[in-house]
C-alpha positions as CSV (number, residue, x, y, z in Angstrom):
1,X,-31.6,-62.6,-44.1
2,X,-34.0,-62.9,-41.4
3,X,-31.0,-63.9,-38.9
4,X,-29.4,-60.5,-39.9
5,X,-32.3,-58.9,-39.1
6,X,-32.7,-60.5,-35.5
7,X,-29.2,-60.1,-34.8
8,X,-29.4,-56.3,-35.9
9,X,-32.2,-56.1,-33.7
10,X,-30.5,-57.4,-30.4
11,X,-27.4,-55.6,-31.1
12,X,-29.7,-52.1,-31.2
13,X,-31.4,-53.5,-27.9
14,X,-27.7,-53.9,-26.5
15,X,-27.3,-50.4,-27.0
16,X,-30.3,-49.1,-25.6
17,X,-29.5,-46.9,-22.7
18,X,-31.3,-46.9,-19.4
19,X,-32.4,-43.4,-17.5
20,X,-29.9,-44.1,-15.0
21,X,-27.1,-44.8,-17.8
22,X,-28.0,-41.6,-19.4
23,X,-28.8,-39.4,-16.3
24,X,-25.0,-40.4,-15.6
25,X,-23.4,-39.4,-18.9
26,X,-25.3,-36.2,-19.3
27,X,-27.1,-34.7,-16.5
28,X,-24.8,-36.0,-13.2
29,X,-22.3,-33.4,-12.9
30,X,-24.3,-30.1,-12.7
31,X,-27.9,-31.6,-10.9
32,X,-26.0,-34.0,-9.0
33,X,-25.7,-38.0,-7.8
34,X,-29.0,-37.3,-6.2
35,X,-30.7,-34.8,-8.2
36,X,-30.1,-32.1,-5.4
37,X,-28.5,-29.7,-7.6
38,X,-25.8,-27.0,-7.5
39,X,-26.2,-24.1,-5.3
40,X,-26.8,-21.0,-7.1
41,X,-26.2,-22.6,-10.7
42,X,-28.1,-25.9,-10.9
43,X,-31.3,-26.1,-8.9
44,X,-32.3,-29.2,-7.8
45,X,-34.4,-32.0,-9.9
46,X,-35.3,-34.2,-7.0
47,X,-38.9,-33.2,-5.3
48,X,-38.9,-30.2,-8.2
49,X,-39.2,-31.7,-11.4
50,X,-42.6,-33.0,-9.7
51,X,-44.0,-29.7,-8.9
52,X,-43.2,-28.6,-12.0
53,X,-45.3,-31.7,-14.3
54,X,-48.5,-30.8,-12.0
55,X,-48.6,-27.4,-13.9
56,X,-50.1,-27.2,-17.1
57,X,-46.9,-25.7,-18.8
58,X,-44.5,-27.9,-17.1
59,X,-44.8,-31.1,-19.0
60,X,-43.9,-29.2,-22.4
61,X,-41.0,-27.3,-20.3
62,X,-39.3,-30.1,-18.9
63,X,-39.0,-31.4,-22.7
64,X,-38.3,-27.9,-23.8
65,X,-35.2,-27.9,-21.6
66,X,-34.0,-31.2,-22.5
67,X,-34.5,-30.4,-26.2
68,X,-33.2,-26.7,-26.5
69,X,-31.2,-25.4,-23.4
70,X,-32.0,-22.8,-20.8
71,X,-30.7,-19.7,-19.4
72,X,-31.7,-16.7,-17.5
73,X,-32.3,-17.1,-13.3
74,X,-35.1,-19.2,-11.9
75,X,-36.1,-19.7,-8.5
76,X,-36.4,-23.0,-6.5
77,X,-37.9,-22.9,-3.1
78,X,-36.8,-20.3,-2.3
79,X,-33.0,-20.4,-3.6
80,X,-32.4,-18.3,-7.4
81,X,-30.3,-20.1,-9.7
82,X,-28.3,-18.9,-13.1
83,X,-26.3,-21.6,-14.5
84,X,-27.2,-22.0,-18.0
85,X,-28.1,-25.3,-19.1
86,X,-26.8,-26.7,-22.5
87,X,-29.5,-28.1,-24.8
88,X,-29.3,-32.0,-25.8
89,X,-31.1,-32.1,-29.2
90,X,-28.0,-34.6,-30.3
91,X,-30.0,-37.0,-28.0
92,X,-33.0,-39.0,-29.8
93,X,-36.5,-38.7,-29.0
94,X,-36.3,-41.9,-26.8
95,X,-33.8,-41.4,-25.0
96,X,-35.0,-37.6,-23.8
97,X,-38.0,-39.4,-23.2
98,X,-36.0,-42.2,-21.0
99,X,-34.5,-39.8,-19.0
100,X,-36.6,-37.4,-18.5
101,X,-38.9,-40.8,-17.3
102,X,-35.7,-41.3,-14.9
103,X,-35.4,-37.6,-13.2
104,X,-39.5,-38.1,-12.8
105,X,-38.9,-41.5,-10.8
106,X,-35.6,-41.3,-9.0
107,X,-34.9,-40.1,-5.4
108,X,-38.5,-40.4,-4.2
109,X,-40.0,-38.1,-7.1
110,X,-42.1,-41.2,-7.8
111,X,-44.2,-40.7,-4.6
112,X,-44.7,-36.9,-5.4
113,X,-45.9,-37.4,-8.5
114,X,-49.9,-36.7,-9.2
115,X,-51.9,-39.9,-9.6
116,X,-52.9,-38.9,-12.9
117,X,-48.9,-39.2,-14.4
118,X,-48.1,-40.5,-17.2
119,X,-45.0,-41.5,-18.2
120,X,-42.9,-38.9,-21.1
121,X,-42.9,-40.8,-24.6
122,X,-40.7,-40.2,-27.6
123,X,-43.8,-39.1,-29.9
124,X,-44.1,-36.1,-27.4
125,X,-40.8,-35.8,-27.7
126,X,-40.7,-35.9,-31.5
127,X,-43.6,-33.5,-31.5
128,X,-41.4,-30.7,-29.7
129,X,-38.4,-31.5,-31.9
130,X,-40.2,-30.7,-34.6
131,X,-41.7,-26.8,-34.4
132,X,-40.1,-25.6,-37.3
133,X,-38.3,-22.4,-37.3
134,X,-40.3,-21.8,-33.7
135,X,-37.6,-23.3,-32.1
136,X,-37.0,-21.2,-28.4
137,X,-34.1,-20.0,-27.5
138,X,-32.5,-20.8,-24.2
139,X,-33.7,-17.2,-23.2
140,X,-37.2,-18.1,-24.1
141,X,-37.0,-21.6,-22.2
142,X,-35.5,-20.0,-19.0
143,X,-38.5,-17.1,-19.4
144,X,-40.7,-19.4,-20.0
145,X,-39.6,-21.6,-16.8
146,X,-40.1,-18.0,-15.0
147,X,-43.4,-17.9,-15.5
148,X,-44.2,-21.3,-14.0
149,X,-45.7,-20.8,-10.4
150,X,-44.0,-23.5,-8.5
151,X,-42.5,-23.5,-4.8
């Protein structure tokens, strides 16, 4: 019995995805090989994402949008973009959590982010899942994400 278990347990490890794995299968075609985005549809995630987990709201956000979509326009230095961004609350808590972990790490973000960081975990995660019937919209997200004072 305990063989089964170990062997169940590698084979779930075997199927853990990495950020990059997932990043690839999920987030590549609209924000882009590099995180620079889609003009006028998908802003960029490479030195945003960063401003955006300094704010107070940002952190939540960033989840937010993973969990439950986004829509309505947002500006990005300086550039307005209105694509709308599907939500993926088929993903689990760990690997919204990987990720979003990824996006905060890759293309340099890692050297903008404050000293103070720490890293996105599935409990967080799991804590925004689960709201209830609270559950924004895409409309709220994206309103929300308007309201954030970023460059």
């Amino acid at each position: 019995m305990r063989t089964l278990f170990g062997l169940l347990a590698l084979f779930s490890l075997a199927l853990a995805q990495t950020g990059p794995q997932l990043y690839q299968q999920n987030c590549v075609f609209c924000h882009g090989e590099n995180g620079q985005g889609r003009a006028g549809a998908f802003p960029p995630l490479a030195a945003h994402t960063t401003e955006l987990i300094k704010t107070a709201e940002g952190r939540a956000h960033l989840i937010n949008t993973l969990l439950f979509g986004m829509q309505g326009p947002v500006r990005v230095k300086g550039n307005t973009y209105n694509g709308v961004m599907p939500a993926f609350g088929q993903l689990t808590d760990e690997q919204i959590a990987t990720v979003l972990n990824h996006i905060l790490n890759a293309w340099g973000n890692d050297k903008l982010l404050p000293r103070e960081h720490r890293p996105v975990t599935a409990v967080e995660v799991a804590n925004a899942r689960n709201v209830g019937g609270n559950r924004p919209t895409p409309q709220q997200v994206g309103s929300n994400r308007a309201r954030i004072n970023v460059p």
